[in-house]
C-alpha positions in Angstrom: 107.7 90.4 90.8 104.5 92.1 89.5 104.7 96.0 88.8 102.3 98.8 89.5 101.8 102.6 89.0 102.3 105.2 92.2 101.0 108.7 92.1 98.3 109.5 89.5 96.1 110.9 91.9 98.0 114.3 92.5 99.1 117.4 90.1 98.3 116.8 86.3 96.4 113.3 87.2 93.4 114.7 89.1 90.2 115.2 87.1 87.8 112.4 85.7 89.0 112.5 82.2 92.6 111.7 83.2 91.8 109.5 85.4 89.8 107.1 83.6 92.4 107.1 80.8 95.5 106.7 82.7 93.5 103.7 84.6 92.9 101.9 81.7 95.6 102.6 80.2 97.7 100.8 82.9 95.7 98.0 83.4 95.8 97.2 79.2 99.6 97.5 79.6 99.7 94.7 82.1 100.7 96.9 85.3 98.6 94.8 88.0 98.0 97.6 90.8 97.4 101.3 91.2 98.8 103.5 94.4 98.2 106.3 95.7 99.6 109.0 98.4 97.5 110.9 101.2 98.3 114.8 102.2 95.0 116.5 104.0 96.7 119.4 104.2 100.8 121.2 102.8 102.7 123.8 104.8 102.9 126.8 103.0 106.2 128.0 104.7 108.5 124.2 105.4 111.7 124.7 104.0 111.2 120.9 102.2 107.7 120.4 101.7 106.9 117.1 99.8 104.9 118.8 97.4 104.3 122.3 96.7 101.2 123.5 98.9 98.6 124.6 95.7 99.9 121.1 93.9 96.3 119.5 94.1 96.3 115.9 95.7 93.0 113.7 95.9 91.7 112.1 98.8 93.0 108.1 98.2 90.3 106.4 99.2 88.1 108.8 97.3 90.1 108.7 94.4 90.6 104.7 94.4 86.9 104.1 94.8 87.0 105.7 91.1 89.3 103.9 89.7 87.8 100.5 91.3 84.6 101.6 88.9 87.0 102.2 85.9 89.3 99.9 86.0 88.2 96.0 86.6 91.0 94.2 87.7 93.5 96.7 88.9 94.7 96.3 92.2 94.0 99.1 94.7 96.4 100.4 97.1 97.3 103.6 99.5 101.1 104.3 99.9 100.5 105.9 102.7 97.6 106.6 104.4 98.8 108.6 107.2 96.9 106.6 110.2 96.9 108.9 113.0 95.3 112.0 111.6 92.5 109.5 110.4 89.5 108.1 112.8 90.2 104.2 112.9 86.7 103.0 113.1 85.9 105.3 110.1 88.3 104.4 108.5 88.1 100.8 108.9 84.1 101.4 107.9 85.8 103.1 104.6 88.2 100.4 103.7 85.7 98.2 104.3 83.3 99.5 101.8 86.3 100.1 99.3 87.2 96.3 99.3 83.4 95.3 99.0 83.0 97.5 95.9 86.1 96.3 94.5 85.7 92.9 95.1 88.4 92.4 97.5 91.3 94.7 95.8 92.8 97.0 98.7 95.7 96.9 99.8 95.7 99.3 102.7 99.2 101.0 103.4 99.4 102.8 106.2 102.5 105.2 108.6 102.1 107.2 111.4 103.2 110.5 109.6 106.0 112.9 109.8 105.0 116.1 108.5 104.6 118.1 111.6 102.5 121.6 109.9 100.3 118.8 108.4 99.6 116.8 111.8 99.2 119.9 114.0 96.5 121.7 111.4 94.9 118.0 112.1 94.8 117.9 115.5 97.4 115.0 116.2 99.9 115.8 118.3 103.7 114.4 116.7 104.6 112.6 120.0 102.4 109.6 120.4 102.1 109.5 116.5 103.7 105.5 116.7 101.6 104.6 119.7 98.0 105.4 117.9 99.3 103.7 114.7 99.8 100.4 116.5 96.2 101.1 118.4 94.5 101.9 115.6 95.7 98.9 113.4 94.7 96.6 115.9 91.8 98.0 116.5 90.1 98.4 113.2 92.1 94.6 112.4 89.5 93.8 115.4 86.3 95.3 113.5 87.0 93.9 110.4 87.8 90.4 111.6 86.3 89.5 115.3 83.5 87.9 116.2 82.7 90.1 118.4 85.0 92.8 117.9 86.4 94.8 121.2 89.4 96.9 121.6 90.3 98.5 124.4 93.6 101.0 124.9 95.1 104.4 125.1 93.7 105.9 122.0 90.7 103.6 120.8 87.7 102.2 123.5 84.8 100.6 121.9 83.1 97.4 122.8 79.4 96.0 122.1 79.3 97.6 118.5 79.5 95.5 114.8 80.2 96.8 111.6 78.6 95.0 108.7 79.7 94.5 105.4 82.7 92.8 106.6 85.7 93.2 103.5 86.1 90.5 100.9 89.9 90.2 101.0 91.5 91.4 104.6 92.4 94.1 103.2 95.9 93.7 103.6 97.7 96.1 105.5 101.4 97.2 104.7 103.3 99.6 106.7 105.3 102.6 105.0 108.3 104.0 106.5 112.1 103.2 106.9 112.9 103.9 110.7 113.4 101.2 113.2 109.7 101.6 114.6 108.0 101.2 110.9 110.4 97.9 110.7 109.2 96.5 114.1 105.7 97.6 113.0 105.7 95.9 109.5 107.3 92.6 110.9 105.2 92.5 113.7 101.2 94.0 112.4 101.7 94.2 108.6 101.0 91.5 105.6 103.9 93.9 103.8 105.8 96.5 104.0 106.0 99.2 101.3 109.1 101.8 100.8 111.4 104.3 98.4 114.6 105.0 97.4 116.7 105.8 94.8 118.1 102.5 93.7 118.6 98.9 94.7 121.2 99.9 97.5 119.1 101.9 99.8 116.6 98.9 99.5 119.0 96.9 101.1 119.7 99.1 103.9 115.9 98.7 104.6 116.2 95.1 104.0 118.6 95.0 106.6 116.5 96.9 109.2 113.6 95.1 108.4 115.8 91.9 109.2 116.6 93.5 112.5 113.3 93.8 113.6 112.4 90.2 112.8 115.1 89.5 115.5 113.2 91.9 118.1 109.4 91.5 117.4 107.6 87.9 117.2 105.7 88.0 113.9 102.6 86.4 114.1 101.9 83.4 111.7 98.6 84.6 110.4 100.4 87.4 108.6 102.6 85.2 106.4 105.4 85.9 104.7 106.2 89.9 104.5 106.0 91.2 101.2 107.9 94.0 100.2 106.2 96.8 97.9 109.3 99.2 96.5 109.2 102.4 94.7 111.9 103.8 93.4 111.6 107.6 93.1 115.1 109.0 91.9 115.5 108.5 88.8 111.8 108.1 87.2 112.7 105.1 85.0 114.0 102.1 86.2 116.8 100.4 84.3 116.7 96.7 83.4 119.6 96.7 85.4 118.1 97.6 88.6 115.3 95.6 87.6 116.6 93.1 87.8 118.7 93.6 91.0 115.3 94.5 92.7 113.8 91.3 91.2 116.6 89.2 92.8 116.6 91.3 96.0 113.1 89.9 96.9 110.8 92.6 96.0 107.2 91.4 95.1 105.9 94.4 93.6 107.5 97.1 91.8 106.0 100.8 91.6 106.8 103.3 89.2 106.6 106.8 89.8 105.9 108.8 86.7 105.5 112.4 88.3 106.9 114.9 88.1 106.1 114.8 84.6 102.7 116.9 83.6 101.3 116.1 80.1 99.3 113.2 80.4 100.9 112.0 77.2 104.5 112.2 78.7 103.2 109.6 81.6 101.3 107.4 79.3 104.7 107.0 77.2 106.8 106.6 80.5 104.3 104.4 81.5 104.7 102.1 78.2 108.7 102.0 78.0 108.7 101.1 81.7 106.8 97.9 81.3 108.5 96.8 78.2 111.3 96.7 80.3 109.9 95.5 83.5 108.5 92.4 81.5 111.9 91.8 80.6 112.9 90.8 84.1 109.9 89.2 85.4 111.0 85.1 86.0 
C-alpha cells in the first residue's frame, strides 16, 4: 500500500512559498504521490457547498505542473477532475503535456460531476453529465494512444487530426465516485478507481458495488487489475488500526487529507505523525 497527500492545492496551501515547501516536504517524508481536487466555480447560496465559495482552490493541472518542477519524484494526480465541464481534446492536449514534463507521473482522475450551481455557470447541462464522461474518456484515450486517432459520437466528432507529444506513461485514468454508474465506469474505462469515506466500512460498501459492476460490464484486459486509491476524510488522521484494515482490504494507495487545518506548520506535523504510522503497516 503506498500513501499520498490530498488537498494542498486549496485554502492555506495556495501560494508558491507553501507550495514548494509542503511538496518537498512530503516527498522527503517518503509519501510517494500528490492529489489534488478541481472546483471552477462555488455556489454562493447551496445549503451544503463543499467548500466555502471565497475558499481559494487552484486549477489542478495548473497547480501540479508546479509541483512536477518542485518536486522530482512525486507522483501527480487529480482526484477529481470534473470531465464534463472540461473540453476533452484540450484536455487530453493538457494531460499530455503534464505527463511529458513530468516524465510520465499523472495519474488522471476523473467524474462526471454533481454540483449542479457549478455545472450550470459552466455550461453543462446535469442530465447527460455520465454520457459525455464515457465520450470523452474514450475519446481523448483515442488521441493519446491511436494510430490514427478518430472518435466519433454524441458529444465528441473529430477525425483526420494528431496530437504530438504523445504522454510518457498512459496517463492512467481512475474514476471518482461511489454510485453504480462511477462502478460500471471504473471497471469498465478506468486503470483505478479513487474514493472517500470515513473509515474502512464505507470502503467496503464501495468494494461491494465495485464488485457488482464487474458482474455487469466486461473489463477490458488492457486495463489490468483495478487499483483502488482511498481517502479517508472523517477523521483527518488515520489510526494504525484502520491502517491496517485498509491495507488488508486491498487498497493500493492511501491519501491523507490534512485540511481543514490552516497553518502550514499544523499540516506539515499532521503530515509527519501520519506516515510514522502508515510505515508501520506497510507489508
Amino acid at each position: 500500500m503506498d500513501f499520498g497527500v490530498f488537498g494542498l492545492s486549496a485554502k492555506a496551501a495556495t501560494g508558491p512559498h507553501a507550495t514548494t515547501r509542503l511538496a518537498r516536504h512530503v516527498e522527503r517524508l517518503g509519501y510517494t504521490s500528490w492529489w489534488v481536487g478541481e472546483h471552477v466555480v462555488l455556489p454562493t447560496n447551496h445549503e451544503s457547498p463543499p467548500m466555502a465559495p471565497t475558499d481559494p482552490i487552484l486549477d489542478p493541472l495548473v497547480h501540479l505542473a508546479f509541483v512536477a518542477a518542485v518536486a522530482e519524484r512525486l507522483e501527480l494526480g487529480t482526484g477529481i477532475v470534473i470531465l464534463p465541464q472540461r473540453n476533452p481534446l484540450v484536455l487530453a492536449k493538457q494531460a499530455a503535456s503534464l505527463d511529458v514534463l513530468s516524465g510520465g507521473r499523472l495519474h488522471l482522475g476523473v467524474a462526471s460531476g454533481y454540483l449542479e450551481p457549478e455545472m450550470t455557470a459552466v455550461g453543462v447541462p446535469m442530465a447527460d453529465r455520465g454520457r459525455r464522461t464515457d465520450e470523452y474518456i474514450d475519446a481523448m484515450t483515442a488521441l493519446w494512444h491511436a494510430e490514427k486517432p478518430e472518435y466519433h459520437g454524441k458529444y465528441v466528432d473529430f477525425a483526420d487530426v494528431d496530437a504530438f507529444p504523445r504522454p510518457v506513461g498512459g496517463p492512467r485514468i481512475l474514476i471518482g465516485g461511489h454510485s453504480p454508474a462511477a462502478f460500471r465506469r471504473a471497471v469498465a474505462r478506468g486503470h483505478g478507481w479513487i474514493g472517500n469515506g470515513s473509515s474502512p466500512a464505507d470502503l467496503s460498501v464501495h468494494l461491494e458495488g465495485l464488485a457488482k459492476a464487474a458482474t455487469e460490464v466486461e473489463r477490458p484486459a488492457a486495463l489490468g487489475p483495478l487499483e483502488i486509491t482511498f481517502m479517508p476524510v472523517d477523521p483527518v488522521e488515520v489510526t494504525e488500526d484502520d491502517a491496517k484494515r485498509y491495507r488488508d482490504l486491498g487498497v493500493d494507495r492511501l491519501l491523507i487529507y490534512p485540511l481543514p487545518l490552516e497553518d502550514l506548520d499544523d499540516i506539515s506535523a499532521l503530515l509527519e505523525r501520519q506516515v510514522e504510522v502508515l510505515h508501520r503497516v506497510r507489508p
